[in-house]
Residue frames relative to the residue before (quaternion, step in Angstrom):
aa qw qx qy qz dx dy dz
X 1.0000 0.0000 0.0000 0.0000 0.00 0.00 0.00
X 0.3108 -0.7520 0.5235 0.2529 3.48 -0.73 0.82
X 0.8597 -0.3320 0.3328 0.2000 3.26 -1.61 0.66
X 0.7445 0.3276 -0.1586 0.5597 3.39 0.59 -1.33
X 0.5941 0.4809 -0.4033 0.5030 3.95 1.05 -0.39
X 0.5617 0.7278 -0.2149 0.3295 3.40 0.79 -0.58
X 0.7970 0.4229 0.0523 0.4280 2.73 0.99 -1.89
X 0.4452 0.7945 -0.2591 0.3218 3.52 1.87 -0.53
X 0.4038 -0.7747 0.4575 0.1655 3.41 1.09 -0.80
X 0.5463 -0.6266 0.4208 0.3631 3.57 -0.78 0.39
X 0.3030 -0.6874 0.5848 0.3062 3.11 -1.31 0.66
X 0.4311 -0.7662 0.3107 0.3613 3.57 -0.90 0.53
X 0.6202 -0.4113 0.5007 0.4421 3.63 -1.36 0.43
X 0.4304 -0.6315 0.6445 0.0241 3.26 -1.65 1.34
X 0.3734 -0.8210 0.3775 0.2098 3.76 1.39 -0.66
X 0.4801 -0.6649 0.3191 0.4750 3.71 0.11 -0.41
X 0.5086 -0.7009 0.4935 0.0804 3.47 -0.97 1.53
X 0.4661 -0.4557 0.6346 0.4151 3.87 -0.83 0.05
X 0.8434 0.2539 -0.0926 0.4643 3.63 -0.66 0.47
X 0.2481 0.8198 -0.3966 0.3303 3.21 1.48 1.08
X 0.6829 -0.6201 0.2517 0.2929 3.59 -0.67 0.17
X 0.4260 0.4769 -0.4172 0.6458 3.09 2.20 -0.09
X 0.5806 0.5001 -0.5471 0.3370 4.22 0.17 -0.65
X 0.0434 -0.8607 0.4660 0.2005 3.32 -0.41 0.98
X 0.2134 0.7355 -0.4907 0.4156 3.44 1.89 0.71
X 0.4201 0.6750 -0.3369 0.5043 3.94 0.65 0.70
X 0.8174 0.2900 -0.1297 0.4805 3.02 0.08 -1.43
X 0.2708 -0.6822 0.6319 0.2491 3.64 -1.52 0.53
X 0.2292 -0.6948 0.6718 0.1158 3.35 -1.12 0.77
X 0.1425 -0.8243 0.5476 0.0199 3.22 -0.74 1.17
X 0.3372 -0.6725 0.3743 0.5421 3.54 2.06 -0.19
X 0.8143 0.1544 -0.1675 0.5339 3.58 -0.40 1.44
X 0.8010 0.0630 -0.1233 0.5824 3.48 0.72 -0.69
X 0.0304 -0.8170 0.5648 0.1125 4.07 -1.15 0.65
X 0.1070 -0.7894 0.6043 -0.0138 3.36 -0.49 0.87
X 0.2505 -0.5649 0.7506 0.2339 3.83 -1.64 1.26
X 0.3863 -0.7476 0.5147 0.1643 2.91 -1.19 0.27
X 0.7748 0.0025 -0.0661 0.6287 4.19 -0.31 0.97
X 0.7161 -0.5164 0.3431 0.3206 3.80 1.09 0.56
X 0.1195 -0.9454 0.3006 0.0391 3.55 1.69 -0.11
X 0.5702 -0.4978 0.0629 0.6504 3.81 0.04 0.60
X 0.6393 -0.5048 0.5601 0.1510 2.91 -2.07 -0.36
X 0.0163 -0.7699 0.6111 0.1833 3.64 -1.36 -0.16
X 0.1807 -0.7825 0.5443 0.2422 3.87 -0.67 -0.28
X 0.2152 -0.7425 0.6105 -0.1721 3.18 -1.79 1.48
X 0.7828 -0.1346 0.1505 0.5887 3.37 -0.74 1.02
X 0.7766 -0.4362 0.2680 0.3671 3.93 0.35 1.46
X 0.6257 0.4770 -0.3726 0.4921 3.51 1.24 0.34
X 0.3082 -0.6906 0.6311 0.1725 3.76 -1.15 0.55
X 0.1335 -0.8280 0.5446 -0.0049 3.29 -0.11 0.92
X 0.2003 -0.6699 0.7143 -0.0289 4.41 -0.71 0.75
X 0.6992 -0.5435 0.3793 0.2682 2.82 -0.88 2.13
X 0.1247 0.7220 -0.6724 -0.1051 3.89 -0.95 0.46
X 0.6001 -0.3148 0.4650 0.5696 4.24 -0.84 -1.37
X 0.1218 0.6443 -0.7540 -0.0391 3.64 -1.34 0.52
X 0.5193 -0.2789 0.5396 0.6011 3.27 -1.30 -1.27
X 0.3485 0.7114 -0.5492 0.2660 3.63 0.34 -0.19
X 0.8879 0.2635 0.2288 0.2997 2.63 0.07 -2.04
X 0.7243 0.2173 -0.0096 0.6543 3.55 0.87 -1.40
X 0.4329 -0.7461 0.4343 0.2594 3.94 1.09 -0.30
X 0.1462 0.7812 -0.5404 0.2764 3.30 0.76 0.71
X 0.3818 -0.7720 0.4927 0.1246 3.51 -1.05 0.89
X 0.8844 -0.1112 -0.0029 0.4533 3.61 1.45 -0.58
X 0.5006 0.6579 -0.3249 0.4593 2.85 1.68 1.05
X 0.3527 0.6925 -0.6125 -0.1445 3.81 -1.12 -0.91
X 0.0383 0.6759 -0.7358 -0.0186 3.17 -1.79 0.05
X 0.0355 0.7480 -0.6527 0.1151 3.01 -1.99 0.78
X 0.2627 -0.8155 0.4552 0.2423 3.21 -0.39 -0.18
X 0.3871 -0.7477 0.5362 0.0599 3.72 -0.88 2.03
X 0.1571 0.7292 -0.6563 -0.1132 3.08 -1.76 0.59
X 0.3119 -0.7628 0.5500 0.1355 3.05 -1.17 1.33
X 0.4224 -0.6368 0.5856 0.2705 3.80 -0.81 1.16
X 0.6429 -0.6814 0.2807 0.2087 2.89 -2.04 1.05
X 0.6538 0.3848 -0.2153 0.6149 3.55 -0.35 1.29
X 0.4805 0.6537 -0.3791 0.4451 3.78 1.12 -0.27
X 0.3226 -0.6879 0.6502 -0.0017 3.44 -1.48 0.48
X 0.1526 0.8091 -0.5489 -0.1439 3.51 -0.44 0.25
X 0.3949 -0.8561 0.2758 0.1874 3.39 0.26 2.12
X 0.6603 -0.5821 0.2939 0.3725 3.62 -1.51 0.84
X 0.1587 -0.7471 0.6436 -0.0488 2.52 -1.50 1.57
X 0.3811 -0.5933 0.6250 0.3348 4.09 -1.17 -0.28
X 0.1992 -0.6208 0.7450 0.1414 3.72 -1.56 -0.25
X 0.0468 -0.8766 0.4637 0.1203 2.99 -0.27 1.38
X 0.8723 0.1075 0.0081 0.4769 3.32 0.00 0.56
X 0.7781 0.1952 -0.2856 0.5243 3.35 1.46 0.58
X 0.5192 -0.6334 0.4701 0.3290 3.69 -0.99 0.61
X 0.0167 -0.6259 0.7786 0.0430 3.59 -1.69 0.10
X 0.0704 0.6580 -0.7463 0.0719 2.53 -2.29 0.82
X 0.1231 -0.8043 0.5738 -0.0935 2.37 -1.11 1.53
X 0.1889 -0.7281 0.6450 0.1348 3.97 -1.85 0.69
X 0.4055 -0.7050 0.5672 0.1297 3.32 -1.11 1.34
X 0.1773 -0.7372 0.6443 0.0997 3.21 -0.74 1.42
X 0.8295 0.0051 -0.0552 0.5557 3.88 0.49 -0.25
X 0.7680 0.4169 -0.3063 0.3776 3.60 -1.13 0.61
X 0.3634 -0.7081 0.5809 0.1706 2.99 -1.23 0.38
X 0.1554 0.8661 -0.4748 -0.0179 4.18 -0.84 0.82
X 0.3942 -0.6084 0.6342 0.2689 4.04 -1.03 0.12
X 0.1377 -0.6051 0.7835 0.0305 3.18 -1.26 1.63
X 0.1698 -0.6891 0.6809 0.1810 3.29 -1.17 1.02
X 0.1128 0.7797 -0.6004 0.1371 4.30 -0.39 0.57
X 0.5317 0.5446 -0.5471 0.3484 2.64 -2.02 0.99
X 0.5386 -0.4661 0.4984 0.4943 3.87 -1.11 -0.28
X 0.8018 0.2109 -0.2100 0.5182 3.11 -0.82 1.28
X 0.3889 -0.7370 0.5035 0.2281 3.15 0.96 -0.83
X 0.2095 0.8392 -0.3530 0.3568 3.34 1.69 0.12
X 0.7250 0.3092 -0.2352 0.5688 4.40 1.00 -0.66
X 0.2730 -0.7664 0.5794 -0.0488 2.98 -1.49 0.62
X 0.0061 0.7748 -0.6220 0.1133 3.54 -0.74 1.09
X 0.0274 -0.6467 0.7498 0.1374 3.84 -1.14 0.78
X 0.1232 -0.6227 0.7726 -0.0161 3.11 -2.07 0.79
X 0.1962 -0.7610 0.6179 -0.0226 3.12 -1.75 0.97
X 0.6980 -0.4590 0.2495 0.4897 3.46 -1.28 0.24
X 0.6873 0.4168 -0.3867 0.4521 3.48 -1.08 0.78
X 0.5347 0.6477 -0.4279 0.3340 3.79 1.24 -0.74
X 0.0202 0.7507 -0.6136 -0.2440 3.21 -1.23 -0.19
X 0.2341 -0.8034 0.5242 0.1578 3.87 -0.64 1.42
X 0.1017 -0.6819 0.7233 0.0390 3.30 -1.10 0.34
X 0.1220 -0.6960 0.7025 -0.0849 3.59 -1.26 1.83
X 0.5652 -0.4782 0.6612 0.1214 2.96 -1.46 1.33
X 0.3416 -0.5248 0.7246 0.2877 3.45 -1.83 0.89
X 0.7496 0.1890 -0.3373 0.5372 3.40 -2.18 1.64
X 0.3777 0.6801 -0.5098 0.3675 3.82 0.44 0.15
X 0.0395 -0.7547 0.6273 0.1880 3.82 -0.09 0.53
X 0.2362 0.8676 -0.4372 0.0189 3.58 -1.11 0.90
X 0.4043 -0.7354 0.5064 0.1983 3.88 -0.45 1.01
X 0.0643 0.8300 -0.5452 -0.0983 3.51 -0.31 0.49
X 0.1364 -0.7783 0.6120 0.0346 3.90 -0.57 1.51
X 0.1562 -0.6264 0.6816 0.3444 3.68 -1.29 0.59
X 0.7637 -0.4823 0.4268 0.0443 2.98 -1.82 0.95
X 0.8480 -0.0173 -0.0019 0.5297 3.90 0.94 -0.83
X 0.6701 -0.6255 0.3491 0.1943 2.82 -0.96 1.62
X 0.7299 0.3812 -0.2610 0.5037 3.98 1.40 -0.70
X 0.6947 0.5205 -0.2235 0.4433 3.86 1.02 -1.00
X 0.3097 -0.6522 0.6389 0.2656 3.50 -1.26 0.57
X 0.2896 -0.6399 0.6283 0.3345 3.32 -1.17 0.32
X 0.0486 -0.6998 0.7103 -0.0590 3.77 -1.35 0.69
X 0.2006 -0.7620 0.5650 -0.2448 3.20 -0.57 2.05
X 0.0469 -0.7263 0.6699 0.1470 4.01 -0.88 0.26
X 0.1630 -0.7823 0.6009 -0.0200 3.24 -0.44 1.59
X 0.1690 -0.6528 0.7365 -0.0538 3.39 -1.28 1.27
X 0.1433 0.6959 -0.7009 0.0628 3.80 -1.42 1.06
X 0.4893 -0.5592 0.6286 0.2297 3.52 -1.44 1.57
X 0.6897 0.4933 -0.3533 0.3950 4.02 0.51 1.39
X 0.3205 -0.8696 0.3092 0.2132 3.36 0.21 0.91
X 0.5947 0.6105 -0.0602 0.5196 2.89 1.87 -0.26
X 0.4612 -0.7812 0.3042 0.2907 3.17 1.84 1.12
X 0.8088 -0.2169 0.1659 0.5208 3.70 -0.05 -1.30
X 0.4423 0.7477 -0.4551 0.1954 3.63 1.00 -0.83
X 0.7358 0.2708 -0.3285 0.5266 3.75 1.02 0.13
X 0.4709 0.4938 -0.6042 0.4115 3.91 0.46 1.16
X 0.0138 -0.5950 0.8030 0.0305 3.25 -1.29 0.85
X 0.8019 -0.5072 0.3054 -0.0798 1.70 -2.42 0.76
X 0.0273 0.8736 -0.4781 -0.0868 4.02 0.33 0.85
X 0.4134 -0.7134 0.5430 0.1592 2.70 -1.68 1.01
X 0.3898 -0.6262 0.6131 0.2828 3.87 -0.31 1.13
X 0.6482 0.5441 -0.4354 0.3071 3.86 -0.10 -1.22
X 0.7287 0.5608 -0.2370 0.3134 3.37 0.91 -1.71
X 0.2841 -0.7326 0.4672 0.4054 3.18 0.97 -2.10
């Protein structure tokens, strides 16, 4: 990791918005099928901007969510774990540096078009890459419960 990615700093938390992803005043029910419409507002987490997506929150799902993350240019979204559920995600724009592993110590870039798949317990640091471009990602997690089960990892520790 280079120096100047390092050195960037957190981006701050946005907090929860009126029109957050628990508001389940969003979602049409149509009886059987629910649809947000155009991705509806947004909130921000651990350096990520997140646009209304489906959880149990909101649309009741039992073992799913998805949405779709952007990480401002220069932003970090600092190491976290999955505890017990998977995610995948496809980069519709940008370019970033998973840093993963114990310690964090490996290293993987991905671009638009990729599609990542993380492993539950995976420690990982996710940096975007350019100082002008947002990354913008559709995240998908076998958890209905969006994030409430990632903790926090310490890189120092291992």
């Amino acid at each position: 990791m280079s120096d100047d990615i390092a050195a960037r700093g957190r981006v701050g938390d946005s907090g929860n918005l009126k029109g957050s992803e628990s508001d389940p005043s969003f979602v049409e029910d149509a009886g059987g099928i629910k649809t947000v419409r155009g991705g509806g507002a947004g909130r921000g987490w651990n350096g990520i901007r997140y646009k209304q997506g489906m959880s149990g929150k909101n649309a009741g799902t039992q073992a799913l969510s998805m949405n779709v993350a952007t990480i401002a240019p220069g932003g970090v979204a600092y190491a976290h774990i999955h505890d017990g559920f998977e995610v995948i995600l496809y980069i519709l724009q940008g370019r970033l540096r998973h840093l993963y592993g114990d310690g964090l110590k490996q290293s993987i870039d991905n671009e638009a078009g990729d599609f990542i798949y993380i492993q539950p317990g995976v420690p990982h640091e996710v940096f975007n890459l350019s100082d002008t471009e947002e990354v913008v990602a559709v995240v998908s997690r076998s958890a209905a419960d969006e994030w409430d089960r990632i903790i926090p990892y310490d890189k120092r520790a291992g």
